[in-house]
C-alpha positions as CSV (number, residue, x, y, z in Angstrom):
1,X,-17.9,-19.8,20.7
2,X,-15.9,-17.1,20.9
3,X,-15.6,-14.8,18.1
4,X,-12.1,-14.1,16.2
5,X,-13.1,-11.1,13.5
6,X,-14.9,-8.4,16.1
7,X,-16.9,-5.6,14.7
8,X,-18.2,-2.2,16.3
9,X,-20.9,0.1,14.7
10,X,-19.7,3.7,15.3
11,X,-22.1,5.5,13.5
12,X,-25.5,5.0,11.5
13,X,-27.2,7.2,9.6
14,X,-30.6,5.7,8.3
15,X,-29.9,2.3,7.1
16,X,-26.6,3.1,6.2
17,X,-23.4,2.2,8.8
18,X,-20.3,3.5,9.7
19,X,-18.0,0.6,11.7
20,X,-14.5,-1.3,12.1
21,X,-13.7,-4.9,11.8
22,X,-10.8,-5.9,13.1
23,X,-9.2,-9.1,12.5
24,X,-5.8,-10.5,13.2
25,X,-4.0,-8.9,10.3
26,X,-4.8,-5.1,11.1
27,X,-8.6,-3.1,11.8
28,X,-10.9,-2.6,8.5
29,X,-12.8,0.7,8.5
30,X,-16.3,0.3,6.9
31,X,-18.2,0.4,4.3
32,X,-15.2,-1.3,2.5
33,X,-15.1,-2.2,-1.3
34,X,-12.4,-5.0,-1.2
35,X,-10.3,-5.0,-4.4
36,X,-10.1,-8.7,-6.1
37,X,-7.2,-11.2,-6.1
38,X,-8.1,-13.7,-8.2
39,X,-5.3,-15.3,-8.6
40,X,-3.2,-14.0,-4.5
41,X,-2.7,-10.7,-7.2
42,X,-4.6,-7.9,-8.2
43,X,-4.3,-7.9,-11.6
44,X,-1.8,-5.1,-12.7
45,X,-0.6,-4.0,-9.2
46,X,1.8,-4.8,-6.6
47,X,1.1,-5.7,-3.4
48,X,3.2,-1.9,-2.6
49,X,0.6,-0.3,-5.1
50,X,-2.3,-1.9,-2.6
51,X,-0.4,-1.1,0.7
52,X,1.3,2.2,0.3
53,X,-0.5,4.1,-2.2
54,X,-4.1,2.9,-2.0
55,X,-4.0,2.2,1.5
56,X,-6.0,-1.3,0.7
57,X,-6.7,-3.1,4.1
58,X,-8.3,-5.9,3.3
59,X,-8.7,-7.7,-0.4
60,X,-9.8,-11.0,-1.7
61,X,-8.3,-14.0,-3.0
62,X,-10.4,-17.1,-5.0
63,X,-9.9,-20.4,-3.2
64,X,-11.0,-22.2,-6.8
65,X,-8.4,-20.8,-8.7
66,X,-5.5,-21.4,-5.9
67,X,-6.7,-24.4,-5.0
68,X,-6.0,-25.7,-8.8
69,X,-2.9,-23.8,-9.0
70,X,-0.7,-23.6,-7.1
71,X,-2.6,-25.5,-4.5
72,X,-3.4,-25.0,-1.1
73,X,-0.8,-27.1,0.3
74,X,1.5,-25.0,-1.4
75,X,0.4,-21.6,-0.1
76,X,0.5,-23.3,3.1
77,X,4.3,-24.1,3.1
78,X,4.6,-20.9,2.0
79,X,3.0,-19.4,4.4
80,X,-0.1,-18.9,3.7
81,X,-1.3,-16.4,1.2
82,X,0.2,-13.7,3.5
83,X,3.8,-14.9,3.1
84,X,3.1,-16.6,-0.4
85,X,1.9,-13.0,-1.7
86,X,3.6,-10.8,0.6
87,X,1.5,-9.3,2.0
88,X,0.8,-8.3,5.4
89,X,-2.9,-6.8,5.7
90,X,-6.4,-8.8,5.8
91,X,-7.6,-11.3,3.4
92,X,-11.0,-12.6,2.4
93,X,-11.2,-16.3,0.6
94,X,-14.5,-16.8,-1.0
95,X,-15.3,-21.0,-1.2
96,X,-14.7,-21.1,-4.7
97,X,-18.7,-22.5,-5.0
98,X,-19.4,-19.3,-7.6
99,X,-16.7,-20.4,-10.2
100,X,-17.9,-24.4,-9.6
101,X,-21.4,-23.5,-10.3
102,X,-20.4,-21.0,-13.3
103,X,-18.7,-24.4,-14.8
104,X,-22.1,-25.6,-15.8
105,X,-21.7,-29.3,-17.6
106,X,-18.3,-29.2,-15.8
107,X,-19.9,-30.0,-12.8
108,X,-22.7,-32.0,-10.7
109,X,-24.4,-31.0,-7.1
110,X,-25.1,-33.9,-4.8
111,X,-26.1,-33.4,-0.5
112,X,-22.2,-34.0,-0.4
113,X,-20.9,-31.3,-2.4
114,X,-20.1,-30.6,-5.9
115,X,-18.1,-32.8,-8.1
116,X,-16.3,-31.1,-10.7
117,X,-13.7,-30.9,-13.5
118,X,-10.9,-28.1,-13.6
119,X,-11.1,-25.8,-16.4
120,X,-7.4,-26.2,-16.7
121,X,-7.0,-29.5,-17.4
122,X,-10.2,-31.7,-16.9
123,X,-8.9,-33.2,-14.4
124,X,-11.6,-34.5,-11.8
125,X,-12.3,-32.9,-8.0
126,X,-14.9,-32.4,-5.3
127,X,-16.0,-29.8,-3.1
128,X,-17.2,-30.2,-0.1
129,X,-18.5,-27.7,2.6
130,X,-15.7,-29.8,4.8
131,X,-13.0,-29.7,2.5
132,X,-13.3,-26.0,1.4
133,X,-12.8,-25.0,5.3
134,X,-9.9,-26.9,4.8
135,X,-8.7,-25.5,1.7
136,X,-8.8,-22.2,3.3
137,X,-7.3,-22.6,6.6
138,X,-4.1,-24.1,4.8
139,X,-4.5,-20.3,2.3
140,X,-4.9,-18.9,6.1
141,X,-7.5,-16.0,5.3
142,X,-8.6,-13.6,7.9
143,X,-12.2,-14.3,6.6
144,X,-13.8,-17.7,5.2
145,X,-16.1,-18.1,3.2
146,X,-18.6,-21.6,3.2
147,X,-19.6,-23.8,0.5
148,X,-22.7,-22.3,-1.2
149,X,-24.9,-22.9,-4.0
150,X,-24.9,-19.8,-6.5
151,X,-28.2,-20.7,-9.0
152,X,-28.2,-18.9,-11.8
153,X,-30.7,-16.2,-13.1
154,X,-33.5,-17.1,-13.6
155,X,-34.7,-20.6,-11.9
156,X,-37.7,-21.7,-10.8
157,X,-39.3,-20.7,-6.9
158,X,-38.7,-24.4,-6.2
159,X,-35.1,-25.1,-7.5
160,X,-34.4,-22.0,-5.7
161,X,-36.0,-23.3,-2.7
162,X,-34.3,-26.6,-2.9
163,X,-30.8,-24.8,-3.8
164,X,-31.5,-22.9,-0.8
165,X,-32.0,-26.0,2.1
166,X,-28.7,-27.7,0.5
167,X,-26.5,-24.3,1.3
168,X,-28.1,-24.0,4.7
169,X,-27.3,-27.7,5.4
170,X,-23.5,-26.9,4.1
171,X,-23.1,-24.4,5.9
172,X,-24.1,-26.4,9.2
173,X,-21.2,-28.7,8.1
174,X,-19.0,-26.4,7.7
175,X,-19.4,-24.7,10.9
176,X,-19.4,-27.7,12.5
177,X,-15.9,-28.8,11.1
178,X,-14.4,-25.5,11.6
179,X,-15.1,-25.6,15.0
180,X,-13.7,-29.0,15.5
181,X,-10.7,-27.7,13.7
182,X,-10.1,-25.2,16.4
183,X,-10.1,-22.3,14.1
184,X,-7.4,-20.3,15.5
185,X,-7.4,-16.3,14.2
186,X,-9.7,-17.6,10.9
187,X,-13.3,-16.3,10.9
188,X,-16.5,-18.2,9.0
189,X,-19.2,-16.7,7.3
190,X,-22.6,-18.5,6.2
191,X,-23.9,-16.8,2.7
192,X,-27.3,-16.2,2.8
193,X,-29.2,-17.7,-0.8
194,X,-32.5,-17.5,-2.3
195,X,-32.0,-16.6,-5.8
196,X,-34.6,-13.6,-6.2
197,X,-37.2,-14.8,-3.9
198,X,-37.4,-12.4,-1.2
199,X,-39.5,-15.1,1.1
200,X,-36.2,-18.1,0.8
201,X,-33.9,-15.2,1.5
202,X,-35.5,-14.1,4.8
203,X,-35.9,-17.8,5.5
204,X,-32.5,-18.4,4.9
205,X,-30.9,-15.5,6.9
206,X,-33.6,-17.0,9.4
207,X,-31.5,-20.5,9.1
208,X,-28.5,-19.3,9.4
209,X,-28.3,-16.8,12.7
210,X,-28.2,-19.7,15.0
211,X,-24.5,-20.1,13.5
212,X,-23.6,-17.2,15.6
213,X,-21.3,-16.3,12.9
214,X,-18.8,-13.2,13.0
215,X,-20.3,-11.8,10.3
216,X,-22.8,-12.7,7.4
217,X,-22.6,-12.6,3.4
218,X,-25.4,-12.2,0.7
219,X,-24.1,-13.7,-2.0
220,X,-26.2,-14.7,-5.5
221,X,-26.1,-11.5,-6.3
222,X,-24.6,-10.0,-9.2
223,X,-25.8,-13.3,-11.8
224,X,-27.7,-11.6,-14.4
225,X,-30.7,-10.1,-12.7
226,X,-32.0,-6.9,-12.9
227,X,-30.5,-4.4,-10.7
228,X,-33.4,-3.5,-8.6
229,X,-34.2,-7.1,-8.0
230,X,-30.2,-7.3,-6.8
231,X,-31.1,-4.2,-4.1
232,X,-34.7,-5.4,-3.5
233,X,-33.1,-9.3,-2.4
234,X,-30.7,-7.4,0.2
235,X,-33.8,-5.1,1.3
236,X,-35.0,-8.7,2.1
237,X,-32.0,-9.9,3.8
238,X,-30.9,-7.1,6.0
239,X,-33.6,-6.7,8.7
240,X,-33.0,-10.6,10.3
241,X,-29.1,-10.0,10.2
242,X,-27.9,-9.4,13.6
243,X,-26.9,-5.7,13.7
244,X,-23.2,-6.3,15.5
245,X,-22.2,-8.5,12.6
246,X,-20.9,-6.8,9.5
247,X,-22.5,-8.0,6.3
248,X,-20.7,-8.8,3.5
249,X,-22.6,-8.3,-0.6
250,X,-21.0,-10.5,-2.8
251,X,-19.9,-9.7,-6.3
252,X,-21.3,-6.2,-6.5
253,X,-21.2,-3.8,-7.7
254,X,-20.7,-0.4,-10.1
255,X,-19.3,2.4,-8.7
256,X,-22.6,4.4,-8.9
257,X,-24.1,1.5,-7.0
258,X,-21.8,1.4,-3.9
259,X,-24.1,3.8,-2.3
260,X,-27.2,2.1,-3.2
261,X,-25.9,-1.0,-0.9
262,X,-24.5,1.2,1.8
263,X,-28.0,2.6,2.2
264,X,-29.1,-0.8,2.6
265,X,-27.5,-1.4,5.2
266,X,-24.3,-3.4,3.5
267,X,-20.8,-2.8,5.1
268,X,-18.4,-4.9,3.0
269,X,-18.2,-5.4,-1.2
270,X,-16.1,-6.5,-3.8
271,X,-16.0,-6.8,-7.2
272,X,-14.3,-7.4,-10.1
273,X,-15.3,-4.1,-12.2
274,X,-12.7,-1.8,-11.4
275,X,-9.6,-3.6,-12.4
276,X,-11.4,-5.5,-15.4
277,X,-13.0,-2.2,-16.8
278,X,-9.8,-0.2,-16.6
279,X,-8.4,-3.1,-18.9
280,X,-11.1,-2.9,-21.0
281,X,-10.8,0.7,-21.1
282,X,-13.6,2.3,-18.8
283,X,-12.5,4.8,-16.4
284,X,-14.5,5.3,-13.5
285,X,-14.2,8.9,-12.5
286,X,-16.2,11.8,-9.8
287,X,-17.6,13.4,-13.1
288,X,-18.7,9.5,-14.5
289,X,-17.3,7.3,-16.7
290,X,-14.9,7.5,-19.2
291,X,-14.6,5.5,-21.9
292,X,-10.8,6.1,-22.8
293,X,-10.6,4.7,-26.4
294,X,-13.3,7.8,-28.0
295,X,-11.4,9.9,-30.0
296,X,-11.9,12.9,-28.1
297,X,-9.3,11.9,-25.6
298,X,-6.1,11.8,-28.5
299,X,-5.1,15.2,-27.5
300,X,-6.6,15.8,-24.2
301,X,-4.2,17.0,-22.3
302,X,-5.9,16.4,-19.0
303,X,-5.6,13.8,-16.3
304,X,-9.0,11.2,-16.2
305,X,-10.0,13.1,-13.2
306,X,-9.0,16.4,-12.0
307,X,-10.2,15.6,-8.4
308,X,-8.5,12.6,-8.4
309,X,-4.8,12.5,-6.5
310,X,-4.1,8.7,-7.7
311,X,-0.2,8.7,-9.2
312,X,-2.4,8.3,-12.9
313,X,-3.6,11.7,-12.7
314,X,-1.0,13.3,-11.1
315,X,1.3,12.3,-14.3
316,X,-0.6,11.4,-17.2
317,X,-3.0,12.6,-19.9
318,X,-6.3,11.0,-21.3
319,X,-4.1,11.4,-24.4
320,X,-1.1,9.5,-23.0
321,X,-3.7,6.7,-21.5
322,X,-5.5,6.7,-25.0
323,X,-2.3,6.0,-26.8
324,X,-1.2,2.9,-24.5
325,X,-4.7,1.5,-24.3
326,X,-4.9,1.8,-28.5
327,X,-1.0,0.3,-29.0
328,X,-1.6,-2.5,-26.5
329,X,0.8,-1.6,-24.0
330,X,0.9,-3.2,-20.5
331,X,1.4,0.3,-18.9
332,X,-1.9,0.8,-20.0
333,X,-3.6,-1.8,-17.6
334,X,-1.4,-0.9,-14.2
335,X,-2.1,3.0,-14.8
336,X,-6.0,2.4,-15.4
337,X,-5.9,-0.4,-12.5
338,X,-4.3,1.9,-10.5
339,X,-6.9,4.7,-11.1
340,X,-10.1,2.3,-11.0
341,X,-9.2,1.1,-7.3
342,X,-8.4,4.6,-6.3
343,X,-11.8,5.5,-7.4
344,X,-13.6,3.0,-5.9
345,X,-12.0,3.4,-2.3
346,X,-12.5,7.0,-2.7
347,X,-15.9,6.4,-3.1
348,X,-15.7,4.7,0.2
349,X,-14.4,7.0,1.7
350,X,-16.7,9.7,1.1
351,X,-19.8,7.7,2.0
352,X,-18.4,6.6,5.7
353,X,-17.7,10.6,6.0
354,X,-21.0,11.2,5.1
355,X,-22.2,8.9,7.6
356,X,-19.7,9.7,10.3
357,X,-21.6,13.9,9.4
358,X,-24.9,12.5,9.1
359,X,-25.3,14.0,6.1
360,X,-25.9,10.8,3.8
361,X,-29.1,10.9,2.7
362,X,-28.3,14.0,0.8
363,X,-24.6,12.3,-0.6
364,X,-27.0,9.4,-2.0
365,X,-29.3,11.8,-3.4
366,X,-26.2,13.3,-5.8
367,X,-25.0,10.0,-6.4
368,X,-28.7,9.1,-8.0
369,X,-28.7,12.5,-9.3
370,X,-25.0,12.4,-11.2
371,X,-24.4,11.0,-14.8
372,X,-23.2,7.4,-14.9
373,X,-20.6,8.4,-18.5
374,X,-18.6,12.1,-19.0
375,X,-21.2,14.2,-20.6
């Protein structure tokens, strides 16, 4: 079949890659760090924020939570999420399977799917690797996302290898369907499962290439397991992923990690951190993290980060920042929002230049070398 989401290498520099995606709604430089749209908004910005003064180009949306509310069939008259959100750049849908499985007793796995109860109500539903391809195309992502099982941290070698067969299996399905469905300008990926067993990761990815899919996710990261074991599972991964697809880590990770997945190979992320530590009042800054509420910030006078150009530092104090954060004013959370994203695709930035000069082997080595918190 022929593929709708294309992607080019340009430049490598050890295991780390420099490339484009393009889909129909505009061309993604990579390594990208996609900011998170739970709910078709990132929490505390406006979709002119993401557009015209972070330059986002692609973010993601949560098919769970839109499917519940407003529902899909909503955004679809609409739309889609591009005219239900206004917005006019490239959108990533996960399946919705990591909120499902977070449910716990809300919720129970057959070879069909997942049965479940909303969180909002109660009120009963089921997932299947069919009906979340459908869910999606009415949201009308550039990128889909199929039905996976996300086990928790830690399970057993052979839950993990049974969890493993049942999201190869759905994601045969969902190919399948999609492809009946005549996809149109929508792309698929399979997500590559194994909990932290590096042997049904490799056997997964294994599973999963005959999909010829435009690109390929790792997700089941990111669940409560040491961070090495998170790096050492895409260590696993990477090497049977076909190297003209871009592949996608799920759910990671902290901003002193970003590189850390580069290196390995990694050309997309996203992750919840930024926006959800700025409201909890962590900074992510170039000289580490600052943790806004310390009293050493009531009457400092400069920005969060003097390297920064983000409209935050360019107009307000850590003093100003620490007041609104301490009397519980919404400014607070748009300014640190604002700030955290920056950040982050700053970060992203630097790394594809560093590949792009082939000097990223020595970028990692400050990054590992740097302190993680404002000494």
């Amino acid at each position: 079949m022929e593929r709708v989401a294309t992607f080019e290498v340009v430049a490598e520099c050890g295991g780390a890659r420099a490339g484009v995606l393009h889909t129909a709604h505009g061309s993604i430089e990579t390594p990208v760090f996609m900011p998170v749209g739970t709910q078709a908004t990132v929490k505390g910005l406006t979709q002119r924020d993401l557009a015209e003064e972070l330059d986002v180009r692609i973010l993601l949306a949560n098919t769970y939570h839109l499917y519940l509310r407003p529902g899909h069939e909503v955004v679809r008259r609409m739309g889609g999420l591009h005219g239900f959100m206004s917005w006019t750049r490239a959108i990533l849908t996960d399946s919705g399977g990591f909120q499902v499985f977070s449910l716990s007793g809300l919720r129970k796995i057959t070879a069909e799917g997942v049965a479940f109860q909303s969180h909002l109500d109660g009120s009963r539903h089921v997932f299947t690797p069919e009906s979340t391809v459908d869910v999606q195309m009415a949201l009308g992502s550039d990128v889909m996302m199929v039905l996976d099982e996300c086990p928790e941290y830690p399970v057993s070698h052979e839950y993990a290898r049974e969890s493993t067969e049942r999201t190869v299996a759905w994601a045969g399905r969902a190919f399948a369907h999609w492809r009946e469905r005549a996809a149109g300008d929508q792309s698929l990926f399979p997500i590559v499962q194994g909990s932290m067993f590096g042997d049904l990761r490799r056997a997964c990815a294994e599973q999963l290439l005959p999909l010829e899919a435009d690109g390929y996710a790792i997700g089941g990261l990111s669940v409560g397991e040491p961070r090495p074991l998170s790096l050492e599972m895409v260590e696993a991964t990477e090497p049977i992923l076909p190297r003209d697809r871009p592949r996608y880590a799920m759910g990671v990770g902290m901003a002193e990690e970003l590189a850390e997945y580069v290196a390995r190979g990694v050309d997309m992320m996203d992750c919840v951190l930024p926006s959800r530590n700025a409201r909890n009042g962590y900074l992510f800054t170039s000289a580490g993290r600052v943790i806004i509420k310390h009293a050493r910030y009531k009457d400092d006078a400069r920005p969060i980060d003097e390297k920064c150009g983000c409209q935050t530092c360019r107009k307000y104090s850590r003093a100003y920042l620490r007041h609104l954060y301490q009397a519980g004013e919404i400014l607070y959370a748009v300014l640190a929002t604002h700030h955290n994203i920056r950040r982050y695709l700053d970060i992203m930035r630097e790394i594809r230049h560093a590949i792009l000069l082939g000097s990223f082997p020595e970028y990692l080595k400050a990054v590992r070398a740097a302190p993680v918190e404002v000494e």
